[in-house]
SEMAR-974617 format. One record per residue (C-alpha): x, y, z; residue number from 1. Coordinates in Angstrom, 2 decimals. Example, Ala and Ser with C-alpha at 12.3 -4.5 7.8 and 13.67 -1.06 7.14 Angstrom:
<zanus>
@east=12.30	north=-4.50	up=7.80	num=1
@east=13.67	north=-1.06	up=7.14	num=2
</zanus>
This chain:
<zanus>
@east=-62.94	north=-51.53	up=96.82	num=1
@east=-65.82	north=-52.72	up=99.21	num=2
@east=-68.63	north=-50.51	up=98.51	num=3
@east=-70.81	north=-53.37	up=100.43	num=4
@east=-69.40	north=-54.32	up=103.82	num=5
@east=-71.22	north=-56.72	up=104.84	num=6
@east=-74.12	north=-58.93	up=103.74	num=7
@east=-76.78	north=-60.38	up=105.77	num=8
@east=-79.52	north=-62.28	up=103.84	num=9
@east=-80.95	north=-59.77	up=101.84	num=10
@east=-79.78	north=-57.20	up=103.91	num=11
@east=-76.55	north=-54.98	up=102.82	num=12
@east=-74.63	north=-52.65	up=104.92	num=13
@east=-73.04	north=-50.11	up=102.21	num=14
@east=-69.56	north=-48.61	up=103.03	num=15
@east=-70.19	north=-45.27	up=102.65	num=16
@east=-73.97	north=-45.58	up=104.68	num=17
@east=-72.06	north=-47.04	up=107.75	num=18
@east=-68.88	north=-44.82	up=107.69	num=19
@east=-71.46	north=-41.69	up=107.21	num=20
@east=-72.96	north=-43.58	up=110.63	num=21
@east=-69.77	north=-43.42	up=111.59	num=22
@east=-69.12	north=-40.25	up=111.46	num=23
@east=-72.07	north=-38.96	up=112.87	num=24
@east=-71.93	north=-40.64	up=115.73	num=25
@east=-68.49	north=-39.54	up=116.54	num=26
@east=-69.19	north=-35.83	up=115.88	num=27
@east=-71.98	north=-36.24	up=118.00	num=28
@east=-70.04	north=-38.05	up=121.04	num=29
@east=-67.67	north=-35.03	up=120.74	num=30
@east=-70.56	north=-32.73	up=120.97	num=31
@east=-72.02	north=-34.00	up=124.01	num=32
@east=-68.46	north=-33.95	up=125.66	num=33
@east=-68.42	north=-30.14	up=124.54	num=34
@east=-71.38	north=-29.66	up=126.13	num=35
@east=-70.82	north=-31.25	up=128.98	num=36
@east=-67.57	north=-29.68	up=129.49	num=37
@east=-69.10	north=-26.16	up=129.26	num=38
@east=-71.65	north=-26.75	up=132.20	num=39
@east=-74.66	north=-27.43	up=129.15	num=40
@east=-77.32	north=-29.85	up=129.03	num=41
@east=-75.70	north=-33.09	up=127.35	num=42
@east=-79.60	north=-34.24	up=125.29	num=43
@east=-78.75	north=-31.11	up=123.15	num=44
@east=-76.49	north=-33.02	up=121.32	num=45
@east=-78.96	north=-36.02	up=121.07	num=46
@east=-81.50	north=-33.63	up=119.42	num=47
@east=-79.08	north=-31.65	up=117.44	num=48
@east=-77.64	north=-35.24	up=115.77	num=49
@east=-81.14	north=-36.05	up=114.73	num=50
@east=-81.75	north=-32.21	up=113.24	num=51
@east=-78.41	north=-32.47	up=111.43	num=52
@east=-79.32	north=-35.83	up=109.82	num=53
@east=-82.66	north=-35.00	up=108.73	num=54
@east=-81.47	north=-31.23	up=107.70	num=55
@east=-78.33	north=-32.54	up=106.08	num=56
@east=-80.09	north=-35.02	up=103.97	num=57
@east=-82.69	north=-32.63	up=102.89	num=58
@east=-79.80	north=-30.12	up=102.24	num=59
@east=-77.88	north=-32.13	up=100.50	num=60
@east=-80.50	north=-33.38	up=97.62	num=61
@east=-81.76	north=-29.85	up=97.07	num=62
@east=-77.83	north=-28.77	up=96.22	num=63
@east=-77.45	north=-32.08	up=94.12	num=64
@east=-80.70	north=-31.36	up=92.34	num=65
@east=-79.59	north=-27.91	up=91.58	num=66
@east=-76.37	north=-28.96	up=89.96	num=67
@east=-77.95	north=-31.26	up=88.15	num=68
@east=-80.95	north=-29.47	up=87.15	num=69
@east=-81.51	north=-30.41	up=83.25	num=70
@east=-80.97	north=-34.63	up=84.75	num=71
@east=-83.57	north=-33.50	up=87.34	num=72
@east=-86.02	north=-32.27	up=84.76	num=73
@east=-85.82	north=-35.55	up=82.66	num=74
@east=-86.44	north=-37.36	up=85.61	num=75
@east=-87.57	north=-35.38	up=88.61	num=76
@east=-88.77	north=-38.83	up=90.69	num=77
@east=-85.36	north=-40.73	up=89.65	num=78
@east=-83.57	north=-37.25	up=90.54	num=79
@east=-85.10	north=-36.86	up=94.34	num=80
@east=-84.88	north=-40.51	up=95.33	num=81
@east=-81.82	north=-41.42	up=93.97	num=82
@east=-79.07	north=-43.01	up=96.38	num=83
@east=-76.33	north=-40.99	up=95.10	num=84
@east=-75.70	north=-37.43	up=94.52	num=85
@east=-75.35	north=-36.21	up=98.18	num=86
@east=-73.26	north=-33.21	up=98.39	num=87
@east=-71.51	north=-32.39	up=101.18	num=88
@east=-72.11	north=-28.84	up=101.09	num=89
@east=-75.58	north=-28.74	up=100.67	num=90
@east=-75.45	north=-31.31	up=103.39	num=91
@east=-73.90	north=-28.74	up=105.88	num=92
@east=-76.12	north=-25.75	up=104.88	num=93
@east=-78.90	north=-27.84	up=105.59	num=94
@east=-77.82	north=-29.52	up=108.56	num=95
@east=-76.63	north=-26.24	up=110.45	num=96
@east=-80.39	north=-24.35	up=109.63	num=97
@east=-81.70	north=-26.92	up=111.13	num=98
@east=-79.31	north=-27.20	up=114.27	num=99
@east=-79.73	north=-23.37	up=114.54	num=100
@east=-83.79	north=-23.97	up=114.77	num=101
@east=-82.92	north=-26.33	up=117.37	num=102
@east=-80.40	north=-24.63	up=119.34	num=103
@east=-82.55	north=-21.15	up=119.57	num=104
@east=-85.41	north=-23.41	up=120.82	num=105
@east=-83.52	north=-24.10	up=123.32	num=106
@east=-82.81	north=-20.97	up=124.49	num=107
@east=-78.94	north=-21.32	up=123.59	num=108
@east=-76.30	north=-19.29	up=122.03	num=109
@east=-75.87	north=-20.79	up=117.88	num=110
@east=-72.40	north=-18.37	up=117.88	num=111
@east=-71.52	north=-20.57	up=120.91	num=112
@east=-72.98	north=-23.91	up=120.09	num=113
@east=-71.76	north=-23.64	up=116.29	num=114
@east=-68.46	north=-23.13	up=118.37	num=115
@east=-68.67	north=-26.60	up=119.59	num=116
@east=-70.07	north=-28.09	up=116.28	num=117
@east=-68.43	north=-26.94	up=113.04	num=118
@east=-64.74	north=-27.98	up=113.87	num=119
@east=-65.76	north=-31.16	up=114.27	num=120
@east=-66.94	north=-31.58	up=111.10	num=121
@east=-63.59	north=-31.99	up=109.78	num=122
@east=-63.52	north=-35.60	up=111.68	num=123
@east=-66.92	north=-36.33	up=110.51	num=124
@east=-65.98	north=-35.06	up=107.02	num=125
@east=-62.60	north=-37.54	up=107.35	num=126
@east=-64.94	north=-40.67	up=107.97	num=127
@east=-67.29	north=-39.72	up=105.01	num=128
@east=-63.96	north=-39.68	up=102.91	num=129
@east=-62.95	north=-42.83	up=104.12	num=130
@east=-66.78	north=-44.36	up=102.93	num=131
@east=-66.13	north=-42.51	up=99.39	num=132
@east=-62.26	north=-44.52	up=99.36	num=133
@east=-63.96	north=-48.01	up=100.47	num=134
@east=-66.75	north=-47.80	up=97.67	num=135
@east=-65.07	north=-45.66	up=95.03	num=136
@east=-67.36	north=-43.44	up=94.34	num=137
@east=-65.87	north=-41.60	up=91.90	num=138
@east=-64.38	north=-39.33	up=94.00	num=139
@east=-60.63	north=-39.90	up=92.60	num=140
@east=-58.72	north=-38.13	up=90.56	num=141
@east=-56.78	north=-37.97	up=87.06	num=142
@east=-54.37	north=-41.15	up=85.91	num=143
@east=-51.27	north=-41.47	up=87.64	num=144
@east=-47.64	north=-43.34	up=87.94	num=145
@east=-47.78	north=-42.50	up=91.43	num=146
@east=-46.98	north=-45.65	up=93.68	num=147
@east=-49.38	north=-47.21	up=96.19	num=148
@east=-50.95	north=-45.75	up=98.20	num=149
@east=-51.28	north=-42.39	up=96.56	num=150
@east=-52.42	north=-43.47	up=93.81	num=151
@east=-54.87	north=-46.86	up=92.98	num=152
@east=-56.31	north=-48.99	up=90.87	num=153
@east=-60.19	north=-49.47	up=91.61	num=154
@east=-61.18	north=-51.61	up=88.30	num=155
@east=-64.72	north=-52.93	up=90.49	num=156
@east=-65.30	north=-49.00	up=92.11	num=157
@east=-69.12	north=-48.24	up=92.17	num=158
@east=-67.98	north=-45.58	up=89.48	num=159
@east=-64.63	north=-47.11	up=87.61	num=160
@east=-61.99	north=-44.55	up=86.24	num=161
@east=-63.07	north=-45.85	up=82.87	num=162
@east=-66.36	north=-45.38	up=82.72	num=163
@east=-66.05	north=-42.30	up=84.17	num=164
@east=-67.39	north=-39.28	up=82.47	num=165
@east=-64.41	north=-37.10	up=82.57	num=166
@east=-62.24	north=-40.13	up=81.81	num=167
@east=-64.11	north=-41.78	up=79.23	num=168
@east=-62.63	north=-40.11	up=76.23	num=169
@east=-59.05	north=-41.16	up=77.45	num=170
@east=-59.45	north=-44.98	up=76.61	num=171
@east=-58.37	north=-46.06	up=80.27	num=172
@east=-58.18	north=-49.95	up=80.75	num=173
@east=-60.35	north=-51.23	up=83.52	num=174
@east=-56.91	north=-51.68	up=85.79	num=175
@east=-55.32	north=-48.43	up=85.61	num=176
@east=-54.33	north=-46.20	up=88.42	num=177
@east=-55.77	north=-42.89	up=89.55	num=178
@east=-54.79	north=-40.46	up=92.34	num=179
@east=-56.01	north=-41.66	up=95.87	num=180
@east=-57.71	north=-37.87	up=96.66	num=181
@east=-59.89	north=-39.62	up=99.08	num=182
@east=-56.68	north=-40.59	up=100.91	num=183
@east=-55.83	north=-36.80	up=100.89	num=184
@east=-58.80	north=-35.72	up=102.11	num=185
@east=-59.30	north=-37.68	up=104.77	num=186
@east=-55.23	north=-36.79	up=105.80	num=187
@east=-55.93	north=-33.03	up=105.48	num=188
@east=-59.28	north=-32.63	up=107.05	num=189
@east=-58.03	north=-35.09	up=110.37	num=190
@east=-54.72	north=-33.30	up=110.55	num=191
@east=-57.18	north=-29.62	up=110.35	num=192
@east=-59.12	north=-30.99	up=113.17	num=193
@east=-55.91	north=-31.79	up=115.43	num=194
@east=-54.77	north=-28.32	up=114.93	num=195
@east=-58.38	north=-26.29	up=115.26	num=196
@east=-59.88	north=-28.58	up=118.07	num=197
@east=-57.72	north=-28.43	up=120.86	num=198
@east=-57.74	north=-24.54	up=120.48	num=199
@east=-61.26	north=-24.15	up=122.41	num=200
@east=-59.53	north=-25.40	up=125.60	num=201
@east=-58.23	north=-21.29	up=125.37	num=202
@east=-61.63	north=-19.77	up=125.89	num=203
@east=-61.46	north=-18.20	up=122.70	num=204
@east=-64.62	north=-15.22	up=122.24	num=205
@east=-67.67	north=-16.61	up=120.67	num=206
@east=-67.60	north=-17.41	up=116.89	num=207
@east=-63.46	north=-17.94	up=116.83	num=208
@east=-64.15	north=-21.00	up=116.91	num=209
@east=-66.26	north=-21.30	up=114.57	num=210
@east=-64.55	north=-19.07	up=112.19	num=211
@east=-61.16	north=-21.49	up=112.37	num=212
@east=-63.58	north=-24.73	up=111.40	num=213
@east=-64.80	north=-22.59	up=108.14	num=214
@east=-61.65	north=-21.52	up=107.16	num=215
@east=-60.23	north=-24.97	up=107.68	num=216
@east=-62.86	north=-26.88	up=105.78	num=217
@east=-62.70	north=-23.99	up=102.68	num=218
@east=-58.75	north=-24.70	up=102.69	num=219
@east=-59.00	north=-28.09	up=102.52	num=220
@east=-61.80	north=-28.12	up=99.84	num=221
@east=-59.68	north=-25.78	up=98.26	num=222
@east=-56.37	north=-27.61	up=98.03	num=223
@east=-58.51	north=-30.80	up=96.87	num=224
@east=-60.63	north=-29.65	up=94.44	num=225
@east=-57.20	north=-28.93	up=92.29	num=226
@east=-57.35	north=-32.60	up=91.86	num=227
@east=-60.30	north=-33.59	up=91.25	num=228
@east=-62.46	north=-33.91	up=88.44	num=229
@east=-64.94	north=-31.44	up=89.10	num=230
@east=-65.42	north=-29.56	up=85.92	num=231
@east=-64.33	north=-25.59	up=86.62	num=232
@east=-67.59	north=-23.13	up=87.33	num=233
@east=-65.71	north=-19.98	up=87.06	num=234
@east=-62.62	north=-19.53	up=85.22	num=235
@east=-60.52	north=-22.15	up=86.83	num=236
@east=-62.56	north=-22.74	up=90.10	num=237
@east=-65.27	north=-25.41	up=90.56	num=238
@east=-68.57	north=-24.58	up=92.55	num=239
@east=-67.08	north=-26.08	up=95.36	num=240
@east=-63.92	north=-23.49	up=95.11	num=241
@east=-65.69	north=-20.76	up=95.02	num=242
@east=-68.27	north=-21.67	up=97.65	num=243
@east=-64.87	north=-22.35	up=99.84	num=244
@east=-63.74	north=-19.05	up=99.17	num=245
@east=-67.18	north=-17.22	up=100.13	num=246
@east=-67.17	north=-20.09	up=103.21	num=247
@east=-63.20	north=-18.85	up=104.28	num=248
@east=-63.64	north=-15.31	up=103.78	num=249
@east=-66.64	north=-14.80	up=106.35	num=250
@east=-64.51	north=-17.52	up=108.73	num=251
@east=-61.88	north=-14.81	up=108.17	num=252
@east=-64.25	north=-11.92	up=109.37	num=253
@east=-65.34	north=-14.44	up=112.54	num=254
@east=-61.61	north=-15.10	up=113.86	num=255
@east=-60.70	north=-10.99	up=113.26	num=256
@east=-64.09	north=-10.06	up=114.53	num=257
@east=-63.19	north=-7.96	up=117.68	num=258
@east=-64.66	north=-9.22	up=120.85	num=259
@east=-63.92	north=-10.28	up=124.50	num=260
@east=-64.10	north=-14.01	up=125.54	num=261
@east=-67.41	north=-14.31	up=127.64	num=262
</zanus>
């Protein structure tokens, strides 16, 4: 694992800070395209990156602090300026508020700009993936015999398989292998993104669009949650599940949702 990069000085550049870079920028240079493509004004995207950042951060502590609530009362300071703990989903509810603030300022359609935006999350989400792989985040899942690369052996992970808290009771040894779900993630949600993005070049009516990024991101969550080691919120569904099902079933209602393409 290399969850630091590089080191200059005193300075560190973390794996999972610079591929989160990483993937903003590319989601934004995509955006801009978009909008330059439709006849927009290309600085939309400029201000809509920084929105998303600040939004998504905010977003994402307020759904980490929630799921974490009695660790956030023992320690509220620890709890809101920790490093880790950012949730992706939180992250995108928060990010897309405050795109939407920025968008209507604007004067633009958020059915057509989220059009533009929320398939290409599934790149971005790929890159963030590939941070969680490089530091080992603990985003892995059960032991496994599988070979290389599907499943690895991360003994200096920021968060080793056996000193992790689902683990822990199992008596893992510091060396032994757990399934690469990082490596499926980042798989699914790039292979999601070639099928959904190139779709748009159809003129689909407003909100498709948008509708096949949610219901690609749910099915992806979906399918990876099942391997992760997310304890279960709701009979055998994590919070993440069942947020993707909620997230897929109004993606559902955007892509049947009968309208004419503008």
């Amino acid at each position: 694992m290399y969850p630091i990069l590089l080191s200059i000085g005193p300075l560190n550049i973390y794996a999972y800070g610079f591929m989160l870079a990483v993937a903003f920028l590319s989601c934004g240079h995509l955006f801009r395209k978009e909008l330059e493509r439709t006849g927009r004004d290309p600085g939309l995207a400029d201000s809509a990156l920084m929105a998303a950042v600040i939004g998504g951060i905010v977003g994402a502590r307020i759904w980490s602090v929630a799921e974490k609530w009695q660790e956030f009362l023992e320690d509220p300071l620890g709890g809101l300026l920790s490093g880790s703990g950012l949730v992706f989903y939180g992250g995108a509810i928060g990010g897309a508020l405050a795109v939407i603030w920025i968008v209507r300022r604007r004067n633009e359609s958020p059915l057509r700009i989220a059009d533009m935006i929320f398939p290409v999350l599934l790149l971005g989400y790929g890159f963030g993936r590939v941070g969680c792989l490089l530091a080992g985040d603990g985003d892995y899942g059960p032991p496994s015999s599988l070979p290389f690369p599907f499943a690895v052996s991360i003994p200096d992970a920021l968060v080793p398989p056996h000193r992790h808290p689902a683990l822990i009771g199992l008596g893992l040894t510091p060396g032994a292998p757990v399934l690469n779900t990082p490596l499926f993630e980042i798989v699914l949600s790039w292979a999601l993104f070639a099928l959904v993005w190139p779709l748009r070049l159809r003129r689909p009516p407003a909100g498709r669009m948008l509708g096949l990024g949610m219901c690609a991101m749910a099915l992806e969550r979906i399918v990876i949650e099942s391997w992760r080691l997310n304890e279960p919120a709701l009979g055998p569904l994590t919070a993440a599940q069942l947020f993707s099902v909620g997230l897929m079933a109004v993606g559902i209602g955007l892509v049947l949702w009968p309208r004419s393409a503008e």
